[in-house]
N, C-alpha and C positions, 0 to 999 in steps of 0.2 A: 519628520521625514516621511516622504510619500512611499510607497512601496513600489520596487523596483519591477521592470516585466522580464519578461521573458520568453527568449525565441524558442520556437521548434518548428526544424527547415522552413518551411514558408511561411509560418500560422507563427504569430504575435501573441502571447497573453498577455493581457494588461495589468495582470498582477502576478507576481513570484509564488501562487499559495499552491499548490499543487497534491489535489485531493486523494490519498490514499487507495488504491486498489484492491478494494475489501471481496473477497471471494465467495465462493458459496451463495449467491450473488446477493450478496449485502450492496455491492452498487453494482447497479446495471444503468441502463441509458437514462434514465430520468434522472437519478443523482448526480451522472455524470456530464446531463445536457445542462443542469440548472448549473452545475461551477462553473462550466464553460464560460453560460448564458451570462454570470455573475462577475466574466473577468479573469477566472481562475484558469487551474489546467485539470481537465475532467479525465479521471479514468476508470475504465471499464474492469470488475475482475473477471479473470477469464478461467480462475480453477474451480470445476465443479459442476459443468456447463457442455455439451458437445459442441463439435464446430460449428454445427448450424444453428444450431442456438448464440452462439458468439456474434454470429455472421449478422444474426434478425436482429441481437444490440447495438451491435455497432450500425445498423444503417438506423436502425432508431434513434438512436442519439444525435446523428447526423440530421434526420428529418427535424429535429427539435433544435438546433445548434449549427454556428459556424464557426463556434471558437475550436479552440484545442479540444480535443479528444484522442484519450489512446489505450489501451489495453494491458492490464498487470497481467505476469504470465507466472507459474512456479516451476522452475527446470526439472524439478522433482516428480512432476506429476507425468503418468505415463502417456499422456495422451498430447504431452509438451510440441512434438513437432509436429500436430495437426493441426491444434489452435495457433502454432505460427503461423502455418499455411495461410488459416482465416485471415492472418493480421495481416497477409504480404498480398493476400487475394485482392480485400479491402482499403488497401493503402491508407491505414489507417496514421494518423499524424505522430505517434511515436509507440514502441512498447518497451514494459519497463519488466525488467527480467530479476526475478529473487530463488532463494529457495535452492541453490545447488548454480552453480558456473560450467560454462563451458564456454569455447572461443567461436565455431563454430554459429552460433544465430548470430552473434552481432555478424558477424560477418556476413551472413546471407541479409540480414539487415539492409546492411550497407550496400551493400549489390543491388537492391530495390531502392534506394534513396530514403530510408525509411528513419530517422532516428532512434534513437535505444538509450534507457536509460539502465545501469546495472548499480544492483542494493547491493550494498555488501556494509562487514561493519567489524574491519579490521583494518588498521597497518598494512598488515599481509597481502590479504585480499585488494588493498588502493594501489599496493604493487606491481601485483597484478591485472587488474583493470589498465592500469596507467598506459601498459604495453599490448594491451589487447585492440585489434585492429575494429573498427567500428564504433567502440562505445565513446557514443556521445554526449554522454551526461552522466551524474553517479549518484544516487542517490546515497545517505549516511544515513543508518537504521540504528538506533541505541538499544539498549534494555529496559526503554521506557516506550518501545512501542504496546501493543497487543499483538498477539498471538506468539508466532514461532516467533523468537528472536537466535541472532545468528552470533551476537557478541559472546568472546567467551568466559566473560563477567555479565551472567545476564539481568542484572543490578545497575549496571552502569548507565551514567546522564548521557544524554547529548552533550552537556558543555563538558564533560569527561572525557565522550570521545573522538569528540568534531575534529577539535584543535589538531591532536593526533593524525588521525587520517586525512584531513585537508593537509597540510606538509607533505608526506609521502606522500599523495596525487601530484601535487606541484614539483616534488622532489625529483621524481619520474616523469618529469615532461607533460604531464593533462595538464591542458586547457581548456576544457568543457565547462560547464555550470556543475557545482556541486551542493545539492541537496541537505537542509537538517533535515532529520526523521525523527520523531518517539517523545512523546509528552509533550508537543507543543499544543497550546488550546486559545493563549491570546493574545494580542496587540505587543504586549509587551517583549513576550516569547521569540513571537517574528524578530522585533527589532534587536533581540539579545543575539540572535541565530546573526543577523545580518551586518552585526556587529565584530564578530568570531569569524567572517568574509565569507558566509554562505550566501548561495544565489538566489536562492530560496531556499520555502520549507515543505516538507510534506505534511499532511493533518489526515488521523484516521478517526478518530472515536469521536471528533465535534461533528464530521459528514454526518457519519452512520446515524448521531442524536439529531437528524433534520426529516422534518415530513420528507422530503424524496426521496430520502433511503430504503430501500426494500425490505430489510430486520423486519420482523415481524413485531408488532405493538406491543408482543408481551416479552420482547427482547428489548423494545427499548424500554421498559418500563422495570425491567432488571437493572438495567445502566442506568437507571435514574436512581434504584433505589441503591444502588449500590455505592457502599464508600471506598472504594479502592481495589485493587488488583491484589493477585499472589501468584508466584512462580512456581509454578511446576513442573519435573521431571520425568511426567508418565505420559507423553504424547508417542505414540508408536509411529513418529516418526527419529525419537532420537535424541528431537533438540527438546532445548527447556521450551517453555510458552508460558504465555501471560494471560490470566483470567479472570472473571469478578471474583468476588470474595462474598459466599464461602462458594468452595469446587470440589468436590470429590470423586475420586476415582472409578469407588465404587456405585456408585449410579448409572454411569458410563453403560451407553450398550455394548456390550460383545457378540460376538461373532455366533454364539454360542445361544441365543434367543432367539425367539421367535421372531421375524420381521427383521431380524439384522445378517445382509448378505456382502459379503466381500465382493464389491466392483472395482477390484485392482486398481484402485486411483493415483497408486503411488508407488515409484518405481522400485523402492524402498521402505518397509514397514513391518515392524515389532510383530502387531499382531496378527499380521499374517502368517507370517513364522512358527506365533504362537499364541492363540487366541487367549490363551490364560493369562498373559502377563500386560495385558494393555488393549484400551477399549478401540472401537472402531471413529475413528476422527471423522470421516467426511458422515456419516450416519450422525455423531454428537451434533456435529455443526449443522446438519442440514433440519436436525429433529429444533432446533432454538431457532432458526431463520422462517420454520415453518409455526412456530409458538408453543412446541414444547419443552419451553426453559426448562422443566421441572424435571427432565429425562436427556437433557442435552447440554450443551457447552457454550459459553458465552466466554469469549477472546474480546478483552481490553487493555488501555494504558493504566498507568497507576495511577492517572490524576482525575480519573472519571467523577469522583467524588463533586471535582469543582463542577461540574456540569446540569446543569437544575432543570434544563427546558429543553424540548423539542421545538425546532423552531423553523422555519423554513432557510433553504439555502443563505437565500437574498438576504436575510438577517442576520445570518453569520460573518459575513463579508463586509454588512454594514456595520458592525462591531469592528471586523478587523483594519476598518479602514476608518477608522474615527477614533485618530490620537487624539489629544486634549486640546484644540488649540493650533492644529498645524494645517497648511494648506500647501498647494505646490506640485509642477510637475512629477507625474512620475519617472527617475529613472532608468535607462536600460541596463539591464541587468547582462549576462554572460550569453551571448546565443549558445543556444542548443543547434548548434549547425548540421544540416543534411551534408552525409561525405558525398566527394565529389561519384 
């Protein structure tokens, strides 16, 4: 079987793979130009970043790319309705909203023509999407992603929890494309997902492992050597998250050292509160993005293990697209429809 594509309002992808939103900027315009470039659907992350920083990504990726491109946003983050602004300024081809809901963006979405896709990774939560005006698309986020995970089994597969939430979206009147999320890495993966009537899939931790990802070298050379993930409960923002193995707590900067300053990133947070009980997130993340793994956080899936090589985009895609033996149109998959 060929792999199916995939609409977003006017822009075509030619394949359902739909490159993860890695923040802190793990992908910026070059990761996200080369999936494009690749067929894919490129997107930009946009937490951790000012707006004008946002602004000079997305026309970079533009200047490199005419496929799909669109912008991961976290609702959680406080600076949420500025980097919208960016996205609406830029008319950018879709944004995909995680990290906290509200009805309110999709909605202002919609009123620019702009498509929207919303992660979410409940029953509950597809309930609510289903009736929510604007969203266009849904992405299903398991507990086999990295990072903050929203499930509240944060253990649970994708094929645990697709089945579930795909019904209740359908049950509830959506018709949009719906997304697998969390442990997917190959060929097979895709076709298990699109099997289970996913539109496609999302992929975070094979991007991040490719020369155009922005990790710093000694971030991905943690992910390389690393055999697998572990769950933990001390993220001050709340949720559990997903990390290499091994992670501790106590390494973690806090607020409480030299060179570590609260820039209120987050509308909501532990260690703000209380700088004793939980380390400063976007400082961990930004100290491994910049290569110092050894004082910082590294957010993975649990299947990194299988992952051996850095490798450029273009050869991730040629892997994902070289079943054994098979040839043939691709076909179309669910539009990602612009509302009227």
């Amino acid at each position: 079987m060929t792999l199916p594509s995939l609409r977003f309002g006017s822009k075509m992808a030619r394949y359902c793979i739909v490159q993860g939103g890695m923040s802190i900027r793990i992908s910026l315009s070059r990761l996200a130009a080369a999936v494009a470039n690749a067929g894919g659907v490129g997107t930009i992350g946009g937490m951790g970043m000012p707006p004008e920083e946002l602004r000079q990504e997305i026309r970079a990726a533009r200047s490199m790319s005419r496929g799909v491109i669109g912008v991961n946003l976290m609702y959680a983050g406080t600076i949420f309705d500025h980097l919208l602004e960016t996205c609406i300024e830029e008319l950018v081809d879709f944004v995909a909203i995680g990290a906290g809901f509200a009805r309110a963006p999709f909605k202002k979405l919609a009123q620019f023509g702009i498509p929207s896709l919303c992660i979410i990774s409940s029953e509950k939560a597809a309930r609510i999407a289903a009736r929510t005006e604007g969203i266009t698309g849904v992405v299903v986020e398991s507990g086999q992603a990295g990072g903050h995970l929203g499930p509240e089994n944060p253990n649970i597969s994708t094929w645990e929890l697709f089945p579930g939430v795909l019904k209740a979206l359908r049950e509830h009147g959506f018709i949009g494309p719906v997304i697998a999320a969390g442990g997917i890495l190959h060929r097979s993966d895709v076709d298990r997902a699109l099997r289970m009537g996913a539109d496609g899939v999302q992929m975070g931790i094979r991007f991040a492992m490719t020369e155009e990802s922005s990790a710093s070298p000694q971030m991905k050379q943690a992910w390389q050597r690393a055999t697998g993930s572990q769950v933990e409960d001390w993220s001050p923002t709340g949720m559990a998250s997903r990390a290499i193995v091994p992670h501790t707590d106590e390494r973690l900067p806090r607020i409480t050292q030299d060179g570590v300053r609260c820039t209120t990133c987050l509308k909501f947070c532990r260690h703000r509160n209380d700088p004793a009980v939980s380390h400063c997130i976007s400082t961990a993340l930004t100290r491994s993005q910049r290569g110092d793994v050894a004082n910082g956080l590294v957010f993975t899936g649990p299947r990194v293990g299988e992952i051996f090589d850095i490798v450029p985009v273009a050869e991730v895609f040629r892997r994902l697209l070289t079943p054994a033996g098979q040839t043939g149109s691709a076909r179309v998959g669910r539009p990602l429809v612009t509302p009227p």
